[in-house]
Each structure stands twice: as structure tokens, then as C-alpha cells.
N, C-alpha and C positions, 0 to 999 in steps of 0.2 A: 395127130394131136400130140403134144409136146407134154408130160404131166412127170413133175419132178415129187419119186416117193424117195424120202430119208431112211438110213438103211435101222433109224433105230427102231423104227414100230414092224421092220420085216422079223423079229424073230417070235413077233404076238401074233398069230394068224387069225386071232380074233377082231383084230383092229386094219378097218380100213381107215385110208387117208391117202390124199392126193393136193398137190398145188397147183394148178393150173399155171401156163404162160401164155405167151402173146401168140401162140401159136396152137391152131384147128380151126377146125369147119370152113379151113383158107378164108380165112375172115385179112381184109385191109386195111391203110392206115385210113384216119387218125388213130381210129381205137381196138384195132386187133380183132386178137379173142377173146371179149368183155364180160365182166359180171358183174354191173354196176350199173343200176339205171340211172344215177344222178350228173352223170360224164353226160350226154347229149347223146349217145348212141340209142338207137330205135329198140324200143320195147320187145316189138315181134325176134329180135335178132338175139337180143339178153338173152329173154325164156328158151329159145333154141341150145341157145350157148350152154348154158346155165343146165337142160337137159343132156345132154348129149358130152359136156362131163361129168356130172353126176352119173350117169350109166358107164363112162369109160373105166371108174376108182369103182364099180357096181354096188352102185345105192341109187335109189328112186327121187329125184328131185322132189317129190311130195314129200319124202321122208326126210325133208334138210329144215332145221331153224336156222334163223338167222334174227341180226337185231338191226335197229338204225346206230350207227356208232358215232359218239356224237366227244370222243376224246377226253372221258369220265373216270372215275375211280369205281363204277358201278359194277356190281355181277351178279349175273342173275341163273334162277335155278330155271331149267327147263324141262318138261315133258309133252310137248306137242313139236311137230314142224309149223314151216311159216315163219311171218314175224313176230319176235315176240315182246320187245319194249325197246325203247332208248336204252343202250348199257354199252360197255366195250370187252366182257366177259360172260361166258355161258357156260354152264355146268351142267350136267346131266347125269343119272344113272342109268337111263334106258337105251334098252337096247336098240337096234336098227334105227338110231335115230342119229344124223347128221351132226353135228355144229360146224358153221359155216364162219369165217372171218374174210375180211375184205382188206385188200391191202395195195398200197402202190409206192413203198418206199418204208412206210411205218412197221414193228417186230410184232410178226404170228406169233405168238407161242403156244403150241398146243401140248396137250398135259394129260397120261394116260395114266390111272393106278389099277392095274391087275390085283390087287388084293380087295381093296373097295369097290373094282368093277366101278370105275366112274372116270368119265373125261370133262375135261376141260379147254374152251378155246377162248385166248385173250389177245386182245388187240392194242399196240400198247406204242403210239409213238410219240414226241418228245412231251408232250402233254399227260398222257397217261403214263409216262415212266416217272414224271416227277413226282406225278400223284403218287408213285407207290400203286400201279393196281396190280400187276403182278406178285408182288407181297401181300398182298390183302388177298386175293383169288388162295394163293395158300395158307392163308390163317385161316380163309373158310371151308376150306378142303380139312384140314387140321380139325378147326371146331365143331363143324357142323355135320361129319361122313367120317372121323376118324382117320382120315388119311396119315398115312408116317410120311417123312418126308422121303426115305433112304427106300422107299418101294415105288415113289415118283418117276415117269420116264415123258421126257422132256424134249419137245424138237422147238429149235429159233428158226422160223422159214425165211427164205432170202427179204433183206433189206436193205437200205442202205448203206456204206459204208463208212464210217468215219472222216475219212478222205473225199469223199463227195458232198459228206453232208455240215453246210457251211451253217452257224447260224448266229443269229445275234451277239452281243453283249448284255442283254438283258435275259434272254435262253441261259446261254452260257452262264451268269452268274448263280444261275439255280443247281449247278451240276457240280460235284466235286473237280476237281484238280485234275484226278486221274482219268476223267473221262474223256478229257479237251487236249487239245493240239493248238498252240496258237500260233500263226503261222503268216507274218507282216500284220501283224494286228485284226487279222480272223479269224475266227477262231473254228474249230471242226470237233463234233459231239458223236459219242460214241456210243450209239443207244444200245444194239445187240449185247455189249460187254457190261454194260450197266443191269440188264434183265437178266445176264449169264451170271453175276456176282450175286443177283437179288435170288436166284436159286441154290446157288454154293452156301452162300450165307444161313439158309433158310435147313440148309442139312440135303439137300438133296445132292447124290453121291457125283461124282465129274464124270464118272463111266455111263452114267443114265440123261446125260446132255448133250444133242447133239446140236449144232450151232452151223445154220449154211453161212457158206463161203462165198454163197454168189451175193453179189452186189446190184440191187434192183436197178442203183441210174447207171453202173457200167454192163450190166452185160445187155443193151440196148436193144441187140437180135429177141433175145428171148425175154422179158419182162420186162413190167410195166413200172412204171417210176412217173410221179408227181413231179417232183423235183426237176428232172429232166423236160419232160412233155407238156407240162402245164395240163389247160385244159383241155389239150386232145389226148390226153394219158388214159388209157383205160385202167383197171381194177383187177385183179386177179383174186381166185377164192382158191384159201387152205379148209378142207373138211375134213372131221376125222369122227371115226362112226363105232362103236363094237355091234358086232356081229350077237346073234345070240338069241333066245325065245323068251321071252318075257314069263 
């Protein structure tokens, strides 16, 4: 099994987290190594998936929330595993408890404050980045738990690239200037560096943001991409957990 951890939550050894790729349990095409029941892949094969990395990042697949993500400005608080509402953000201060994100081309961003002891996982692709939900998830961190921003520690997990990701005129006119590439009259959106500003902005320090480099529709071996595979694209889940007794 393939599970890409960013080097910036190894110096918290209270915090697990893991991303899955298209690769374990030698799972085949169309859809890999899946964590998404809504792709056409077999139920019985998810929950396998779905266990068996959860146990690999060592957390209990009982102990994971998760939401339906439905490309919203919503975030919600959580203290149970399972599902827990339509939202594209989850918050938590409990311990041993998961949050799970789903993604196949659109920006994870998970969000870890060691001094309020509370995480955050937000799902955010060109729909939820125009919303501002990423901006909003740290106003509620801000208002609601005290969060400073300069104690925030920040991972962007693989998405798509700028360069891959082609998209309207009508997309495109919702986005600043500096986001877009336009290219014989195409234009290309640059969601990762829009959500990386929405954190600089916000005061959280550039040393506490790390931002993958991998590109979900190029590196085609190892992750899953939308955009690339259509409907036989599987889903890949970023979890991020602290550790700790309640």
C-alpha cells in the first residue's frame, strides 16, 4: 500500500494522517484503491479498502467521520465517527477520532492547532474555493475555539495542477487575474495557490504550509483524478486524527 504522509504533521507525534493512492490490497482498474461508494465500485470492496488503510495511518475505521460533500461553504463541528451531515468541512477537538476528506482532483486541506488541540479537514474544489470555505473554516477556528492563526499548521494534499485544470469562461470569470493562465483562449485555474494565499492572508506563517507538488491528473500511476478518468476514477481519503485520552 502506497500512503503519502507530508513531512509537516511528522514533527507532532500526536497527530496521525495519511492519503491514500490508487495503490493496495492490488485492487484493479477501473477504480484502484477506492474510498468512495458513489464511483460504481462494490460496496463489500470500499469497506475492505476503507479498513485496511485506516489500520495502515493506525486508527480504527469505527473511529473515522466523514460527511456527504456536496461542494458548499458549510462546516461543521464534530464528535462522533460515521456520517455526519451534508458539509465540505469538519472540525473536531476529540481525540482518537478521524476526519476523513474525499478527493479526486479537488484541495484537502487539513488543519492541525497544537495549542487549542483541535483539527480540521476541508474539502474545497473550484466551487467551494469561490465560496471562501476555507476562509470561513478559519474565522470559525478564530471565533469559536480561539485559534491564533501563526499556531495553525497547514497541509494542501495532491490536486490538480493549474496546467491540467482547464476550465470555463464562466469559472474563470469568478477568479482573480492571478489565478488564471489563458492559453489560445483557455483558460487554466489555479485552485491549490488560491487556498495557499487564503491562508497567508489569514496570518497563518508560510513555514507552517506545506503544499503537495504531486499533481492528481499527472502522476496517473499513483492517484486518482476526475478529470482525467471520468467515471471510472476512483476517490482517495486524506485522514488526520490526534492521538490522546479524552
Amino acid at each position: 500500500m502506497l500512503v503519502i504522509n507530508p513531512y509537516i504533521f511528522k514533527r507532532f507525534p500526536e497527530i496521525i494522517f495519511g492519503f491514500s493512492t490508487k495503490i493496495g490490497m492490488n485492487r484493479k482498474e477501473p477504480y484502484f484503491f477506492n474510498m468512495s461508494y458513489s464511483v460504481g465500485d462494490e460496496k463489500e470492496i470500499i469497506n475492505e479498502n476503507r479498513r485496511a488503510f485506516s489500520k495502515s495511518i493506525g486508527i480504527d475505521y469505527n473511529s473515522i467521520a466523514y460527511q456527504k460533500q456536496v461542494h458548499s461553504d458549510i462546516a461543521a463541528i464534530v464528535e462522533k465517527s460515521g456520517v455526519c451531515r451534508e458539509s465540505d468541512a469538519i472540525i473536531t477537538k476529540k481525540k482518537n477520532l478521524g476526519l476523513a476528506i474525499s478527493t479526486a482532483d479537488c484541495c484537502g486541506i487539513f488543519i492541525y492547532d497544537p495549542v487549542q488541540s483541535l483539527i480540521a479537514a476541508v474539502h474545497s474544489g473550484w466551487r467551494g474555493t469561490e465560496k471562501t470555505i476555507l476562509k470561513k473554516v478559519l474565522e470559525k477556528l478564530s471565533a469559536d475555539f480561539e485559534s491564533k492563526s501563526n499556531d495553525l499548521i497547514c497541509y494542501l494534499a495532491p490536486s490538480i495542477s493549474q496546467q491540467n485544470y482547464e476550465v470555463g469562461k464562466d469559472v474563470a470569470e469568478l477568479f482573480e487575474a492571478k489565478y488564471l493562465k489563458s492559453i489560445n483562449n483557455k483558460f487554466f485555474l489555479n485552485i491549490p495557490e488560491i487556498n495557499k494565499d487564503i491562508l497567508l492572508n489569514f496570518g497563518v506563517r508560510k513555514n507552517n504550509i506545506q503544499v503537495s507538488r504531486l499533481c492528481s491528473y499527472e502522476y496517473s500511476s499513483i492517484l486518482h483524478s476526475y478529470r482525467r478518468d471520468g467515471i471510472y476514477s476512483g476517490r482517495a481519503w486524506g485522514i488526520i486524527a490526534m492521538k490522546g485520552n479524552e
